[in-house]
Backbone as numpy.savetxt, mean C-alpha at the origin, in Angstrom:
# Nx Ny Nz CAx CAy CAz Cx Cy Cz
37.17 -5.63 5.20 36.20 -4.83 5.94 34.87 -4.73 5.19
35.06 -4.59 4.15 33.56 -4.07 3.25 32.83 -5.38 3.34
33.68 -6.65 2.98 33.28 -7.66 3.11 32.12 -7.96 4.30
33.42 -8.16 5.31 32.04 -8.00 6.66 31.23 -7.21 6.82
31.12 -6.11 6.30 30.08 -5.36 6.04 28.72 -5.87 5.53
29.11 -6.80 4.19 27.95 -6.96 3.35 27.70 -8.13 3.87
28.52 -8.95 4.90 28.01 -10.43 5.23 27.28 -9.92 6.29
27.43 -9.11 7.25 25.91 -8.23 8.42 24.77 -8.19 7.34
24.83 -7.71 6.57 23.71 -7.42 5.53 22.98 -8.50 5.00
23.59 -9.15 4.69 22.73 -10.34 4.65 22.68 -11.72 5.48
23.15 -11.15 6.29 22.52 -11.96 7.68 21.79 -10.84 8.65
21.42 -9.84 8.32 20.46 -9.21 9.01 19.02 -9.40 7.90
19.06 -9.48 6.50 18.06 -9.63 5.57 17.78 -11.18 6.08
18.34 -12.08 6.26 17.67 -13.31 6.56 17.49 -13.74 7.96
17.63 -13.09 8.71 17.25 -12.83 10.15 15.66 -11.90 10.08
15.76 -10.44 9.30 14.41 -10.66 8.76 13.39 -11.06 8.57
13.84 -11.82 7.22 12.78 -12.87 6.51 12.30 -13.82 7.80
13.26 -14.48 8.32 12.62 -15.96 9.43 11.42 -15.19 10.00
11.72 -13.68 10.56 11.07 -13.23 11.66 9.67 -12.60 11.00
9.74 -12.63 9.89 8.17 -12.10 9.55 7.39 -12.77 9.03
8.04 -14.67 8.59 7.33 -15.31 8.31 6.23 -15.96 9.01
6.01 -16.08 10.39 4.86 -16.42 11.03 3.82 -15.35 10.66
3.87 -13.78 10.38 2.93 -12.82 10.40 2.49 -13.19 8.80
3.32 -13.46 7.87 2.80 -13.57 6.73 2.47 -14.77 6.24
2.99 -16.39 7.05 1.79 -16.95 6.41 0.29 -16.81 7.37
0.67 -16.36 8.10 -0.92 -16.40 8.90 -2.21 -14.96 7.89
-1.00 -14.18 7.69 -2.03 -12.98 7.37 -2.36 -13.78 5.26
-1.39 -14.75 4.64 -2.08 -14.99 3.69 -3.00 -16.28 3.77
-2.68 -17.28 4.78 -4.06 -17.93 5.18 -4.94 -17.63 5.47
-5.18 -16.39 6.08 -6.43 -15.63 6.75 -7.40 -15.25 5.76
-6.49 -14.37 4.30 -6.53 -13.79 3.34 -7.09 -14.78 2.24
-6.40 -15.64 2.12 -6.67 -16.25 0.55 -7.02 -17.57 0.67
-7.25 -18.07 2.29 -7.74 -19.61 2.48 -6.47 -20.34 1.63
-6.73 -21.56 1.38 -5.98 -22.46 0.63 -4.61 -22.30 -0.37
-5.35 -20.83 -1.52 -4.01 -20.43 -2.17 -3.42 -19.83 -1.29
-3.17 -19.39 -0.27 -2.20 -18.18 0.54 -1.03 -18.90 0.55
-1.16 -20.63 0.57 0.22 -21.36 0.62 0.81 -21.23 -0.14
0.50 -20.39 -1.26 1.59 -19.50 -2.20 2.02 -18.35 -2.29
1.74 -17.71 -0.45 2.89 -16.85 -0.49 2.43 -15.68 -1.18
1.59 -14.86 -1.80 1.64 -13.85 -2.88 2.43 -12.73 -1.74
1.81 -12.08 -0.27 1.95 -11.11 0.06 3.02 -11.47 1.26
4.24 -10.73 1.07 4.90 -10.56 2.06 4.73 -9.78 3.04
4.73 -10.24 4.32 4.39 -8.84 5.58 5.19 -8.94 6.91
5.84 -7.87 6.44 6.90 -7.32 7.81 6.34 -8.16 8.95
7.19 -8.36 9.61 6.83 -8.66 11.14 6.58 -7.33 11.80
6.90 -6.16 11.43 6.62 -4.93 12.01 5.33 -4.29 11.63
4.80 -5.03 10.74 3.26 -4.47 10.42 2.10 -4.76 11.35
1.39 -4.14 11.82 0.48 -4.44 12.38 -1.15 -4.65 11.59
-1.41 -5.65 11.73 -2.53 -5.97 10.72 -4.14 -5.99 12.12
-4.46 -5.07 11.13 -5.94 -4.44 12.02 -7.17 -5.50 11.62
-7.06 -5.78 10.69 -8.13 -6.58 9.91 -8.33 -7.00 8.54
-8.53 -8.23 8.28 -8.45 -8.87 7.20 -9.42 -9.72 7.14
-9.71 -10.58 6.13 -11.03 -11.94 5.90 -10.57 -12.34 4.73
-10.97 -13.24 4.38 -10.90 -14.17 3.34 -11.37 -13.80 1.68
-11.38 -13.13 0.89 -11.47 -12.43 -0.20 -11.09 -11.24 -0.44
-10.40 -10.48 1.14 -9.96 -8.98 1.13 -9.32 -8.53 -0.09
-8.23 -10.02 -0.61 -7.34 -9.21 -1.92 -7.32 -10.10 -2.85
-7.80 -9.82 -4.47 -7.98 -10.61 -5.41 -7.01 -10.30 -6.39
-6.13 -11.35 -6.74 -5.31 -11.15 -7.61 -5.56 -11.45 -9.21
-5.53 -10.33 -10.09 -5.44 -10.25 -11.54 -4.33 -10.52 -11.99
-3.84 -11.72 -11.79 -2.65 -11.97 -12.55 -1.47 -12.89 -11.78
-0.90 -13.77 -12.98 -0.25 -14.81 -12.19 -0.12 -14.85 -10.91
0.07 -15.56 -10.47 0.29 -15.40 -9.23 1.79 -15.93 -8.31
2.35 -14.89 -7.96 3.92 -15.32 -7.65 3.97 -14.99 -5.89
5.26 -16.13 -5.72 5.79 -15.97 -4.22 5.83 -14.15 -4.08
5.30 -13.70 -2.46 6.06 -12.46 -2.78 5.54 -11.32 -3.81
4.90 -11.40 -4.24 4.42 -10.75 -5.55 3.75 -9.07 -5.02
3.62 -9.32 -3.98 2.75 -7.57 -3.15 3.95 -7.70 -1.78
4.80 -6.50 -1.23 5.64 -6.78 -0.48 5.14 -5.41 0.62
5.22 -5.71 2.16 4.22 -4.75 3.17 5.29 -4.52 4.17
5.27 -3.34 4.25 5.88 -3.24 5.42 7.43 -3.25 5.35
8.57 -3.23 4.51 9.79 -3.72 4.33 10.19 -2.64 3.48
11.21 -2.55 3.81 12.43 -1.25 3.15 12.13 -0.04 2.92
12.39 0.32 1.86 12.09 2.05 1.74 13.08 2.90 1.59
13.37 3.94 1.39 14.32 5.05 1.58 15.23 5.07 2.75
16.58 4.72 2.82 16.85 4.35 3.85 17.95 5.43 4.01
17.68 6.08 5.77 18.32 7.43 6.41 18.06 8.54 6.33
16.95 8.32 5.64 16.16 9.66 5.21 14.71 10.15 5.45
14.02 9.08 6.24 12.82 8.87 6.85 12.87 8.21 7.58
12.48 8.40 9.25 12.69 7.03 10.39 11.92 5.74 10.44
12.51 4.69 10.30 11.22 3.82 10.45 10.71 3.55 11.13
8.85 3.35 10.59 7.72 3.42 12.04 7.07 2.25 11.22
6.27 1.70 12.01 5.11 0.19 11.99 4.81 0.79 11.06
4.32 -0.20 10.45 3.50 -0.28 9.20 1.81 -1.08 10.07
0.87 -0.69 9.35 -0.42 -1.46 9.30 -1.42 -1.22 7.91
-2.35 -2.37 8.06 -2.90 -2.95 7.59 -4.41 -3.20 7.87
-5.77 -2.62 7.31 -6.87 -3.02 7.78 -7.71 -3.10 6.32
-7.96 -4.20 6.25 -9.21 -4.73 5.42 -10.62 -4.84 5.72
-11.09 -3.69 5.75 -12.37 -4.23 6.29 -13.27 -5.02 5.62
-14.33 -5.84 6.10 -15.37 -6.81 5.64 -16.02 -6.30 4.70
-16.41 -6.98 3.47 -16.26 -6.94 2.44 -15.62 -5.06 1.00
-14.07 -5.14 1.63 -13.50 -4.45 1.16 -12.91 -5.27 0.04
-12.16 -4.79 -1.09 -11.39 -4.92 -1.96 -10.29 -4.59 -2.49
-8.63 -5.14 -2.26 -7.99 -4.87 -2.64 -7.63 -5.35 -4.12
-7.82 -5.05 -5.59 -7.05 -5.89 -6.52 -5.94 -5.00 -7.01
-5.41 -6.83 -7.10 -3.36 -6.80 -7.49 -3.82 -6.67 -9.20
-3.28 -6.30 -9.96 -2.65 -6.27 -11.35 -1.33 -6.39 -11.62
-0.61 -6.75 -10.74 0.76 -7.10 -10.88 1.26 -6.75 -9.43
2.98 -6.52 -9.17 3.72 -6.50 -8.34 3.04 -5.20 -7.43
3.37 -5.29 -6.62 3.30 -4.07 -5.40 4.12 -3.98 -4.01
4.56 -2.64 -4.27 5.68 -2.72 -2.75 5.26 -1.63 -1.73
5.28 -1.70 -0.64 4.79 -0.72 0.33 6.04 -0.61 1.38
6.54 0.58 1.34 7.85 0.24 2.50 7.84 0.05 4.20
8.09 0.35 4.93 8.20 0.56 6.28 7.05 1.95 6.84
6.56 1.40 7.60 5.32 2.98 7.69 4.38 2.90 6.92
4.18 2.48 5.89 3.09 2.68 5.04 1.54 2.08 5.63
0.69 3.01 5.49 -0.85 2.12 5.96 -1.78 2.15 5.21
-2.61 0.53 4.78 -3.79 0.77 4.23 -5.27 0.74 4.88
-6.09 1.33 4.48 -7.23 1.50 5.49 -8.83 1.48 4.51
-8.98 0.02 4.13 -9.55 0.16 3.16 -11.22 -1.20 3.75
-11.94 -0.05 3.13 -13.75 -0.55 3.13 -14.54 -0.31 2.04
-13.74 0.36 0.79 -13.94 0.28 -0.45 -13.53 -0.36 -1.17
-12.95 -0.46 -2.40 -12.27 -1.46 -3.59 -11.10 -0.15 -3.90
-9.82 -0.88 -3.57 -8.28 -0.24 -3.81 -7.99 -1.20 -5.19
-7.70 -0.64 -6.49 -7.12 -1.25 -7.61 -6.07 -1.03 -7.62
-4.60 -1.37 -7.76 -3.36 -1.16 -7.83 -2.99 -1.48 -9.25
-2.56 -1.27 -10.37 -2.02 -1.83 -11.56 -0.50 -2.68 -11.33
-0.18 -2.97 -12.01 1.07 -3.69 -11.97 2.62 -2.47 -11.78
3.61 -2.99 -10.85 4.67 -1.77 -10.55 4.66 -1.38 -9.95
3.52 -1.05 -8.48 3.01 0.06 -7.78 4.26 -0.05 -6.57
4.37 1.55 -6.30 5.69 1.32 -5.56 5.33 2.72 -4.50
5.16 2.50 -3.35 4.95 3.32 -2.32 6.31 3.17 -1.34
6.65 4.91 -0.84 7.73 5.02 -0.20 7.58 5.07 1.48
8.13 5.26 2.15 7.96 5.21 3.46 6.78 5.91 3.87
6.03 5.58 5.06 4.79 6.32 5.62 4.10 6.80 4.59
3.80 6.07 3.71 2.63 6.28 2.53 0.86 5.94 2.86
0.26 6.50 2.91 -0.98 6.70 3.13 -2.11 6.06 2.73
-2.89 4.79 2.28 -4.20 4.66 1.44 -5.61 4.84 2.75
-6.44 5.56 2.49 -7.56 5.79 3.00 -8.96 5.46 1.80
-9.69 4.76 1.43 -10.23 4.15 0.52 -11.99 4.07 1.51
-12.79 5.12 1.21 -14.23 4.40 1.53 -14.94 3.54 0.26
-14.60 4.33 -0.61 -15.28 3.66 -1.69 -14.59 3.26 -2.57
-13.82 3.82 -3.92 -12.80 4.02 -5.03 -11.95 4.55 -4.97
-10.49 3.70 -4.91 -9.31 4.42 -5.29 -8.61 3.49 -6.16
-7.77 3.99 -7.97 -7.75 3.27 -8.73 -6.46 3.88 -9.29
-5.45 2.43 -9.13 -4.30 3.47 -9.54 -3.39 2.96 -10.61
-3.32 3.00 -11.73 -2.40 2.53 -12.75 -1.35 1.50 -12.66
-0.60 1.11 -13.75 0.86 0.59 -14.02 2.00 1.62 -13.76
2.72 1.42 -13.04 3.74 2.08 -13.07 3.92 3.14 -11.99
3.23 2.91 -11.39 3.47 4.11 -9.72 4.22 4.19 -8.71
4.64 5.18 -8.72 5.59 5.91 -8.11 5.19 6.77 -6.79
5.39 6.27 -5.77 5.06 6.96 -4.71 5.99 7.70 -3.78
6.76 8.60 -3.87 7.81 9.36 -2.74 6.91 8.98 -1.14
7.87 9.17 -0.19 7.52 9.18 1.55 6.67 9.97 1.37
6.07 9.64 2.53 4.35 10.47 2.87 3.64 10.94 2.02
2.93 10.49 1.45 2.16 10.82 0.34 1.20 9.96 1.06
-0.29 10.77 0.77 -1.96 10.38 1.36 -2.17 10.38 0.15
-3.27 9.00 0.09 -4.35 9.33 -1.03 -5.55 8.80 -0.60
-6.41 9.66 -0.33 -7.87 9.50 0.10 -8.85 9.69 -0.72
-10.12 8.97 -0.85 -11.65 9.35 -1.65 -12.60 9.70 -0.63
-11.99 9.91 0.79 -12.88 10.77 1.79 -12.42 11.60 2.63
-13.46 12.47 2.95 -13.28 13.67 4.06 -13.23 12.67 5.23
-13.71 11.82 5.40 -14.15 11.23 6.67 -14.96 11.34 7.76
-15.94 12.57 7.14 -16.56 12.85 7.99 -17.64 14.30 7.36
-18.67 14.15 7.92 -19.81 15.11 6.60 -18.77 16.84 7.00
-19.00 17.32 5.81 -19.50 18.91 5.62 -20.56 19.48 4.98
-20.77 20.73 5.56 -22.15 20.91 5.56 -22.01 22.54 4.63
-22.19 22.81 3.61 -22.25 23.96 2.63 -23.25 24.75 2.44
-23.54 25.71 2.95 -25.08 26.24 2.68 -26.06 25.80 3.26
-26.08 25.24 4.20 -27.11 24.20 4.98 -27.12 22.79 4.36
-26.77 22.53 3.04 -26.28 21.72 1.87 -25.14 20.57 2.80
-25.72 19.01 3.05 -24.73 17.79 3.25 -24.12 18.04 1.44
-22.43 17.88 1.96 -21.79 17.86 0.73 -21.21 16.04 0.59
-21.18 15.13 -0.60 -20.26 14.31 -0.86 -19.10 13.93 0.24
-19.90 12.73 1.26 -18.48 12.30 1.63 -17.29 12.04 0.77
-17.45 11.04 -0.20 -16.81 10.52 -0.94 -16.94 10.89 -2.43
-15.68 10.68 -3.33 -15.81 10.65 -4.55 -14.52 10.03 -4.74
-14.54 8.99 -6.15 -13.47 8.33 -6.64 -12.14 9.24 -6.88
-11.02 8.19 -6.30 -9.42 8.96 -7.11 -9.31 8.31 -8.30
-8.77 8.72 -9.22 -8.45 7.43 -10.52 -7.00 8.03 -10.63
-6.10 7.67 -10.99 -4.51 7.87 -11.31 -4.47 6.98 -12.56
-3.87 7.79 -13.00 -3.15 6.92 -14.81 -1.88 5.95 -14.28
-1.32 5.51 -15.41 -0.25 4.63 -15.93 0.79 5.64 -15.75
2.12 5.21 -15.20 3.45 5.92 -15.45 3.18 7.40 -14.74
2.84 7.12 -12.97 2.46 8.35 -12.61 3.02 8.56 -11.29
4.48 9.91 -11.23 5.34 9.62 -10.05 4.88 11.13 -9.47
4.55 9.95 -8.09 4.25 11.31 -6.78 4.94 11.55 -6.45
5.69 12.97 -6.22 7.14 12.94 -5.01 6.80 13.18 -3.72
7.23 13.44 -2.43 7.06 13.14 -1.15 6.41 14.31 -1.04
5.41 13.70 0.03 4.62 14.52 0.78 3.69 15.19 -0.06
3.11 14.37 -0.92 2.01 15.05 -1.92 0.89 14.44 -1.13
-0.76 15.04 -0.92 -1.78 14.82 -1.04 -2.70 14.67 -1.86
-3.80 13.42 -2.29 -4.42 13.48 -3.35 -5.66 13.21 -2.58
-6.78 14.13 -2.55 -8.08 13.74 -2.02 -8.83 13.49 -3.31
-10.27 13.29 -2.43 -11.71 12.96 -2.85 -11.74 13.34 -4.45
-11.64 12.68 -4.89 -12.91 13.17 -6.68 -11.55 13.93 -7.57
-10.25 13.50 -7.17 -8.50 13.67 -7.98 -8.44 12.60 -9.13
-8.29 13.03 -10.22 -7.96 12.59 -11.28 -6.69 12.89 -11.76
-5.91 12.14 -12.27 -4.78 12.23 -12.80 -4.30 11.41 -13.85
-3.93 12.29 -15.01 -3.43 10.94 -16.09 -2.29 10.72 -16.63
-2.17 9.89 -17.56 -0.78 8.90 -17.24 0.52 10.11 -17.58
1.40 9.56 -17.73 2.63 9.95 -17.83 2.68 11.24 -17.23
2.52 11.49 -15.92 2.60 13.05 -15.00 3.52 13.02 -13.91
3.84 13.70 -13.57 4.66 14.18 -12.38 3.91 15.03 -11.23
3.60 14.44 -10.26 3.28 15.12 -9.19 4.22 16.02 -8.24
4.28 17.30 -8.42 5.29 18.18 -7.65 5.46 17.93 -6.12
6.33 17.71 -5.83 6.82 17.83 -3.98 5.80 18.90 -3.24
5.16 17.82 -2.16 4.27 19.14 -1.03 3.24 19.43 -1.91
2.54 18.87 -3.26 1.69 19.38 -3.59 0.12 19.15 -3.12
-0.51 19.67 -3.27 -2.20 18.80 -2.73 -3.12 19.20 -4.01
């Protein structure tokens, strides 16, 4: 019994893979022209990709099959899974410093420069909102639903005073969010921390 169990399992993982490979080599040809035929970014067939161009994501470092993974797994029975998407806007910046995983739900929404360090590990329906700077270490740890934004998205007005749409996030090295944390505009955080559950 267990057996057939784990043979569903991996014939549902490679039933999978077939099915998201048209979305991902198209979205790394789109992406990286010529090198994309190496595969760096895997992407769900369940992701919906809003927008991308040809320099959207620059990789710092070897470069492997698979190496940034979108849209796929996550915490499983404990968060429902929903689409994942994807928007790069024209001349935005994503850089890789190593591996990166984004699970099921997760969305990026980026027209600034997103730095990821090497490790970066986001859990279900995880959040990036990026106008300008968001910069995030080695070693990250992201619990379900967690936002991290460098904008309001829209002006406030203080004293008659336009305040700062934007201001940079920076996150350290070795830095675990647990679920459902918020990190806005002009959040600093350094390495080796723990972000409390529900915090903002």
């Amino acid at each position: 019994m267990a057996e057939n169990e784990e043979g569903k399992k991996i014939i549902g993982k490679v039933v999978f893979l077939i099915a998201s490979m048209p979305k991902t080599i198209f979205f790394n040809i789109k992406t990286f022209g010529f090198t994309g035929m190496k595969l760096p970014v895997f992407v769900s067939y369940r992701t919906r990709i809003r927008c991308t161009y040809k320099g959207a994501i620059r990789i710092e470092a070897p470069i492997k099959r698979f190496m940034m993974k979108y849209g796929y797994g996550g915490t499983a029975g404990v968060i429902s899974n929903a689409s994942s998407e994807i928007c790069l806007e024209s001349g935005s910046e994503l850089v890789l410093r190593g591996s990166a995983f984004f699970a099921e739900g997760c969305s990026i929404r980026n027209s600034g420069t997103i730095v990821l360090g090497k490790h970066c590990s986001f859990n279900k329906n995880s959040f990036l909102s990026c106008f300008k700077s968001i910069s995030i270490g080695n070693g990250f740890v992201a619990g379900w639903n967690v936002n991290i934004r460098d904008s309001d998205g829209h002006a406030l007005i203080k004293n008659g005073t336009k305040m700062p749409l934007d201001k940079p996030v920076v996150i350290g090295d070795r830095v675990w969010c647990a679920s459902y944390v918020d990190i806005l505009k002009g959040v600093r955080i350094g390495n080796n921390s723990v972000v409390a559950y529900r915090s903002l």
